[in-house]
C-alpha positions in Angstrom: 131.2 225.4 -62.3 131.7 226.4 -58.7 129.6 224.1 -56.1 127.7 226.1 -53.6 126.6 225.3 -50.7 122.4 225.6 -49.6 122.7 225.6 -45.9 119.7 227.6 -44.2 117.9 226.7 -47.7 115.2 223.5 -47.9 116.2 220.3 -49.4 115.0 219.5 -52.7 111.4 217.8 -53.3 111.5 215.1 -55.8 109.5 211.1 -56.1 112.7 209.1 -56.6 112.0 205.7 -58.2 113.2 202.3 -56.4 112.6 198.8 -56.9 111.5 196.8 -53.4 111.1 193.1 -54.4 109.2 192.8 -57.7 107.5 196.2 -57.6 108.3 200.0 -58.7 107.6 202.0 -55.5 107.7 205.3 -55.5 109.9 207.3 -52.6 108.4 211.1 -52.1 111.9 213.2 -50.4 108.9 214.6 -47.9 108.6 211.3 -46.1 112.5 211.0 -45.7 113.6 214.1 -44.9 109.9 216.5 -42.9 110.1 216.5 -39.0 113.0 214.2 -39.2 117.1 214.7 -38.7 118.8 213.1 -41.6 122.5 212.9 -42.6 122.6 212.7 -46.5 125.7 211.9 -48.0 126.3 211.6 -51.7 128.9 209.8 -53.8 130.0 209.3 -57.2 129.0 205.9 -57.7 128.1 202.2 -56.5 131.0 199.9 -56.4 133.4 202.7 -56.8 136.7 201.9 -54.8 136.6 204.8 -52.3 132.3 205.0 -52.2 132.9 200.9 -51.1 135.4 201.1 -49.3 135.2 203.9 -46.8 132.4 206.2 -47.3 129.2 203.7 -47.5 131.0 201.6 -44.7 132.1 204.4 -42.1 128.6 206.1 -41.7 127.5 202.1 -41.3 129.9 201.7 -38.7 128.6 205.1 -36.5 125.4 204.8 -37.3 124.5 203.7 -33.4 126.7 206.9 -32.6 124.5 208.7 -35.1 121.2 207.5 -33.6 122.4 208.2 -30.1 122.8 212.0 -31.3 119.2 211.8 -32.3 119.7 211.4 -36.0 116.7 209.6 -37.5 118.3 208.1 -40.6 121.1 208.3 -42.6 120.6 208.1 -46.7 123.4 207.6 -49.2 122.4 209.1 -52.0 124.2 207.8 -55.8 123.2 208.7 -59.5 122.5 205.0 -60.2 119.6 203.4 -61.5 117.8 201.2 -58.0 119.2 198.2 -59.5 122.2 199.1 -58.9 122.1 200.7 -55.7 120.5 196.9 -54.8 123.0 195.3 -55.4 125.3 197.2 -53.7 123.1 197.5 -50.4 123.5 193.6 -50.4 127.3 193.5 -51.3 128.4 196.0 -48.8 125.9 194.7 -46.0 125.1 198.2 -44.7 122.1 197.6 -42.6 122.3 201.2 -41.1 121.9 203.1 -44.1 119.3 203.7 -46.6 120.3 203.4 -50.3 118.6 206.2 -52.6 118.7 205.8 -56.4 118.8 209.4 -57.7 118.6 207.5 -61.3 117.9 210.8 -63.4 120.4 212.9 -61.0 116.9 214.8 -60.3 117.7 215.3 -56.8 121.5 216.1 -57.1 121.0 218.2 -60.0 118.6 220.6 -57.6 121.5 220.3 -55.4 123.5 222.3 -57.8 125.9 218.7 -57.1 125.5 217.1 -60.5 128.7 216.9 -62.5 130.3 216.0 -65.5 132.3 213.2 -65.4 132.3 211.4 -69.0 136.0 211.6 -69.0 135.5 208.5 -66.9 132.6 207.1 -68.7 130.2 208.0 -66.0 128.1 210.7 -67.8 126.6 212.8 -65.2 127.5 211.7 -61.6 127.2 213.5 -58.3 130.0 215.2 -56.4 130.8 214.1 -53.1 129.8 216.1 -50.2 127.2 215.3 -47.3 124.8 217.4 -45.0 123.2 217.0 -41.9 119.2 217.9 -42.9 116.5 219.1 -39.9 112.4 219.3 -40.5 113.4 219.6 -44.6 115.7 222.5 -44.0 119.7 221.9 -44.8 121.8 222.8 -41.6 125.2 221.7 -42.5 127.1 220.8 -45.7 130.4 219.2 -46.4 130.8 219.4 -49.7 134.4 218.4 -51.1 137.5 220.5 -52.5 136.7 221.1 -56.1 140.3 219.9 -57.5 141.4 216.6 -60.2 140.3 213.1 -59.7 138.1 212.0 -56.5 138.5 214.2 -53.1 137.5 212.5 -49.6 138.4 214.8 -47.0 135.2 216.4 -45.5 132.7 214.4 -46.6 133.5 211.2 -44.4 131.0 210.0 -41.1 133.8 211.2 -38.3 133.4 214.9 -39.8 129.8 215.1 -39.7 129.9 213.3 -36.3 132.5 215.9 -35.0 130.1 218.3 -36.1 127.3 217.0 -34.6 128.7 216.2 -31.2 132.3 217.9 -31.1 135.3 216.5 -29.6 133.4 213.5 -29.3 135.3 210.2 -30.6 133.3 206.6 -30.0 135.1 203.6 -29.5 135.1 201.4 -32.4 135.3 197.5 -31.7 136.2 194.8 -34.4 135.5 191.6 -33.5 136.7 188.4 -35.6 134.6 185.7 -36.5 134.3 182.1 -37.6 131.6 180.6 -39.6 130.2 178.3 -37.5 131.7 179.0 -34.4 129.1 179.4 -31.3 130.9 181.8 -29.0 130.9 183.5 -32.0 127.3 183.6 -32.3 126.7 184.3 -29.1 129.4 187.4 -29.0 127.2 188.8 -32.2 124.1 188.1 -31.2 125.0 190.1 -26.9 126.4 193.2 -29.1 123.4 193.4 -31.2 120.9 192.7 -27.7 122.8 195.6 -26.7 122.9 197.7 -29.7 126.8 198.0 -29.1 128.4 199.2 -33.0 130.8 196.7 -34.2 132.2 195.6 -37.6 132.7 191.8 -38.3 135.7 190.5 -39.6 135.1 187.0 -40.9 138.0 184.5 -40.7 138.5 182.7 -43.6 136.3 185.5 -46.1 138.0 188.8 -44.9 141.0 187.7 -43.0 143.0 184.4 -43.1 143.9 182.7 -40.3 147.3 182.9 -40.3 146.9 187.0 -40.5 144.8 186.4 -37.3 147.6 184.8 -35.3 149.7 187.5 -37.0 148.1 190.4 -35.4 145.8 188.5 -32.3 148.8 186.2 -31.6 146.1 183.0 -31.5 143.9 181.6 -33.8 140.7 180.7 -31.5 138.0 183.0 -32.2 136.4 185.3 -31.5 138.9 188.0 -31.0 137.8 191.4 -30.3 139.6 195.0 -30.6 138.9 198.1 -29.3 140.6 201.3 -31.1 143.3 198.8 -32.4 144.2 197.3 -28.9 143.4 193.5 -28.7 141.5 192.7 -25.8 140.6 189.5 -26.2 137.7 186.2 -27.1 134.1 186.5 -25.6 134.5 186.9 -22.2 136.5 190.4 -23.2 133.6 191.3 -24.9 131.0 190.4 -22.3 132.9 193.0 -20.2 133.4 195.7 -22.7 129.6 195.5 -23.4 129.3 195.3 -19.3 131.1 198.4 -19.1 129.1 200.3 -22.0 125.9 199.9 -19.7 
C-alpha cells in the first residue's frame, strides 16, 4: 500500500465519538476543521514511547508559536477508543492540543492513513504524518517515509512550523520548578499573564536535585534556560519576558 497524499483535496467528514465527563458527545469534523486553520497530526498510538515522548509534547510546546501564525487549533488525532485518549490528555498535560479519538479509524481510513500493524498487536493503527488544514481544505501534508518499524522525521511540530513561517526558529525556555516554592509560582503564573511558551521541569518529579546543581550549578529554584543556555532564577525571567514585549 503506497500512502498518498490529499493536498488541494477536503478533509474527511465524519461524527467522531468522545467521552466529556460522564456523557457521550458527539464531535462533527465540520466544527473542527470549516473557516478555521488547523494543524492535524496523527500517530500510531497513546502512550507509545515516541507519540509521548516527542510528538504529543513538541506541538504542546509551539503551540503559542502556532497561534501567533494564526493557527486556530491543533488536533492530535490516534485510532484509540476516547478513553484512552483521556487518559493520556491528563498524563501528558498537553493543554495546547486537542485529543481526537478516531476509535473505528473512520477518519484515518478516509485518509487513505490506516494501516496494518497486528504484527505489534495494534490491529489497525494510523500512520504518522501531519497536515496543516484551511476552511476544510488540506494545504500541506507531511506524511512519513514508508520503511520498517516507526519513522519520525517529517511529521514533528518544527517542520510544520518551518513550513508555516520559514526560517523562523522561536526561542524555547525551560524553567525548573519546586513544589511549593513561591517564586516559583509567581515565575509560572508572569509567563502564563504573558502567554510566554515554556515547559516545566519539576524538581523532585522530572529532575533530581542533584542533576539540577549538575547542569544549573545551584540548587535554589527556579532556574530558567533559553535554547540550552542557563540564564538564571526569576529575576532572569522577569527580563526575558521584559524583553519578549
Amino acid at each position: 500500500m503506497t500512502l498518498q497524499s490529499k493536498e488541494g483535496q477536503p478533509v474527511p467528514e465524519v461524527i467522531f465519538r468522545a467521552r466529556r465527563g460522564d456523557e457521550w458527545v458527539d464531535i462533527d469534523s465540520r466544527t473542527i476543521f470549516n473557516n478555521r486553520t488547523v494543524i492535524v497530526f496523527s500517530l500510531p498510538g497513546a502512550f507509545t514511547p515516541t507519540c509521548s515522548s516527542t510528538h504529543l509534547p513538541g506541538y504542546n510546546q509551539l503551540a503559542h508559536a502556532f497561534k501567533e501564525r494564526g493557527v486556530d487549533e491543533i488536533v492530535c488525532m490516534s485510532v484509540n477508543d476516547t478513553f484512552v485518549m483521556n487518559e493520556w490528555a491528563k498524563d501528558q498535560e498537553a493543554e495546547h492540543v486537542t485529543l481526537i479519538p478516531d476509535g473505528n479509524g473512520e477518519f484515518t481510513a478516509k485518509m487513505g492513513m490506516l494501516v496494518d500493524k497486528r504484527d505489534l498487536g495494534f490491529g489497525e493503527r494510523s500512520w504518522r504524518y501531519s497536515m496543516l488544514v484551511k476552511n476544510g481544505m488540506i494545504e500541506k501534508m507531511f506524511i512519513e517515509p514508508q520503511v520498517p518499524g516507526d519513522p519520525f522525521e517529517v511529521s514533528d511540530a518544527e517542520t510544520m512550523l518551518n513550513y508555516i513561517s520559514p526560517g523562523e526558529t522561536p526561542k524555547t525556555l525551560a524553567v525548573f520548578s519546586r513544589i511549593g516554592c513561591g517564586h516559583c509560582t509567581e515565575a509560572k503564573h508572569l509567563l502564563i499573564e504573558k502567554d510566554v511558551s515554556f515547559e516545566e521541569i519539576i524538581i523532585g518529579k522530572d529532575i533530581s536535585v542533584l542533576s539540577l546543581k549538575a547542569i544549573a550549578g545551584t540548587t535554589a529554584s527556579p532556574q530558567a534556560f533559553v535554547d540550552g543556555k542557563h540564564i538564571g532564577g526569576l529575576d532572569a525571567i522577569k527580563a526575558y519576558v521584559a524583553e519578549q514585549a
